[in-house]
C-alpha angles and dihedrals in degrees: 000000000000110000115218125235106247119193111228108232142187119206121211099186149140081228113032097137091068091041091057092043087054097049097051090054092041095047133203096090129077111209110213097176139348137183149176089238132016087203098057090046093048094110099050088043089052096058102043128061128257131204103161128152089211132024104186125193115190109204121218151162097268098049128096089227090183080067106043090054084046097056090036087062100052088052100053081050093068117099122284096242096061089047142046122165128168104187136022107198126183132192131191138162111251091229088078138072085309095175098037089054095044085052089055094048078049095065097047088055088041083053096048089041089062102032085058094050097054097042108033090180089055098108095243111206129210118263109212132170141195120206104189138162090239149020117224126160089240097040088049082046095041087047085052100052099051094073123022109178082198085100096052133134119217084349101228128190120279144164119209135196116193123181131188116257113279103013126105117288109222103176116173118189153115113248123213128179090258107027158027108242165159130202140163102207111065139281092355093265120124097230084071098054094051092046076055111053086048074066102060094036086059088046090057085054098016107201123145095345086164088098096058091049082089086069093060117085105237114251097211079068087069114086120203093270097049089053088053092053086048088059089251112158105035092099133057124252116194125179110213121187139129145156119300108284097012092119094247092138089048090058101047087059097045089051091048098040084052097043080055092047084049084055084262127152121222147193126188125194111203114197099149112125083252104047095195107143093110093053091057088041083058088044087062087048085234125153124245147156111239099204123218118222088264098055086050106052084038128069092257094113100072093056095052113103099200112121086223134039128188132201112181117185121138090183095121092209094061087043085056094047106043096038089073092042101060093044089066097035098053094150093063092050094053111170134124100227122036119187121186110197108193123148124258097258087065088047082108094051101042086052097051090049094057141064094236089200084085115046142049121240116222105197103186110195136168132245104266131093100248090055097053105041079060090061095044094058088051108113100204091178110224104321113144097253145208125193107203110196135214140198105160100102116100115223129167080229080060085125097055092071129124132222139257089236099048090045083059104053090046082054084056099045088051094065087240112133095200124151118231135214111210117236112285123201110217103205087170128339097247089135138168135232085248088064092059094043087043087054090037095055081063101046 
């Protein structure tokens, strides 16, 4: 009797049971393990060991999917020894999350892409997903069918998109001569990844960083189209500064606390001398993730589920340094909303750190002369700007304030077609979506 060749699969599924069920009658497959939640089974996983030709995951409504890539990638850190996978497949329905999903299946092939690079003897398995309308037991089987890595040779790291026929192809990742992939660090060589990681162990102490800028691609490189293939673009990036007093920090954290009202995510990048944003965040009792450098040159950021992240550091050459680098790594920083705090005397540098074709400036200012006329000798190139105006601070020249209306005609002698927001006085910052949409029409 010939005996047939069966894949050995693990199952990760709301309804593995009937998955299961279903590949043992159909044949083909071998089913070692299966389980509503790879989370919830970490402990018992960690401590067998594994040798599958699939492990399959199946995304839907009810799972918590930031978990499950955390505890896959636990699991894949294991030694090799205890697991061998050759193959990672997901599969998800098209009418959810669709991108957020496809970011966190980014950051597994970004793992095993580093990993691999680091330890060339670590066994590094295929990342594959399925993106379907739906998700039948014979259309899963069927997708399966159609490509085993079982039958690989040096197994290598690689990140599929598959679509059904006749539906839109939106395919989203970096080619190289030998292989599909994605990476957060640079060109895909390993001189750069370690360049790299000296970077974030001088952040952590940062001291004389000019010398790793080399190791950044320069953004200025890039032309418009190859931002848009980047992704660039998708978020928002808004520039908030202002005199000292002026309420600029009060305003980056009433327009954060209200995109996150809207369902919005947000990161904000706090470089001002103070650095004082999270402590008005706490102020609003609002809840936030205050990032350490790590979490901000890997690719951390796209698996945290707070509305709203945080990363405070008023050292300027990390400001020159990181500025550049997230412009040209937009899908690590993955958030709808990016708002970079800095106070008015660094106006020059962050602009020359970023490509202004693609962000908003906020210049809050208060009321008096002085004030204004230093705003109007600012030469802001030609960024798309805001001028957010304040008159809630109490001052014994109080009477020596000008107008909305004569700030804005200054604004207009003075050649400079800048929108403006009137003052606004923040009693609290229980604040609604509306607030957020009224603020993003200006800007």
């Amino acid at each position: 009797m010939i005996r047939g060749i069966y894949v050995k699969v693990m199952l990760v599924s709301k309804s593995h049971e009937k998955l299961e069920a279903f590949f043992a009658k159909q044949g083909s497959f071998e089913i070692v393990d299966s389980m509503e939640s790879l989370a919830s089974n970490l402990d018992r996983l960690l401590s067998n060991i594994i040798q599958v030709n699939k492990f399959i995951i199946l995304v839907n409504d009810a799972m918590d999917f930031a978990s499950e890539i955390r505890a896959l990638l636990a699991l894949l850190n294991n030694p090799s020894a205890l697991v061998r996978i050759d193959e990672v497949v997901f599969f998800f329905k098209s009418d959810l999350n669709s991108e957020r999903i496809k970011n966190y299946i980014k950051v597994v092939g970004e793992h095993i892409k580093t990993r691999a690079a680091s330890e060339p003897n670590w066994y590094a398995p295929h990342v594959a997903m399925y993106e379907l309308k739906a998700l039948t037991l014979d259309v899963v089987y069927k997708e399966l069918l159609g490509k085993s890595s079982s039958t690989t040779i040096d197994p290598k790291v690689e990140l599929v998109y598959r679509e059904e026929r006749g539906s839109e192809s939106r395919k989203d990742f970096e080619s190289s001569e030998e292989y599909i992939a994605i990476s957060p660090y640079s060109k895909n060589t390993v001189d750069k990844y370690n360049a790299l990681k000296e970077f974030l162990k001088k952040t952590e102490n940062p001291n004389n960083l000019s010398a790793l800028e080399v190791y950044i691609p320069e953004y200025e490189e890039l032309k418009l189209t190859e931002f848009k293939r980047l992704g660039y673009g998708e978020n928002k990036w808004v520039l908030m500064t202002g005199d000292r007093r002026a309420g600029s920090t009060t305003h980056v954290t009433a327009l954060a606390v209200s995109a996150a009202k809207a369902g919005k995510s947000v990161l904000i990048v706090d470089f001002t001398n103070n650095c004082d944003v999270c402590e008005h965040l706490k102020v609003a009792s609002v809840s936030f993730c205050k990032l350490e450098p790590k979490e901000v040159l890997d690719n951390s950021i796209i698996t945290i589920d707070n509305a709203i992240c945080v990363y405070a550091n008023h050292d300027k050459e990390v400001l020159r340094t990181l500025l550049p680098y997230m412009q040209v790594r937009p899908n690590v920083f993955d958030r709808d909303v990016i708002l970079i705090s800095f106070d008015l005397e660094d106006l020059d540098l962050v602009l020359s750190c970023l490509n202004s074709k693609f962000c908003s400036l906020i210049l809050s200012s208060l009321l008096f002369t002085n004030d204004i006329a230093r705003l109007l000798a600012i030469d802001v190139q030609n960024i798309k700007t805001v001028v957010w105006l304040n008159d809630n601070v109490a001052s014994p020249l109080r009477r020596n304030k000008l107008t909305s209306e004569i700030i804005i005609e200054k604004f207009k002698k003075d050649g400079k077609k800048y929108r403006f927001i009137e003052p606004i006085l923040f009693e609290d910052f229980e604040l609604e979506p509306s607030f957020y949409y009224a603020i993003e029409e200006v800007i």
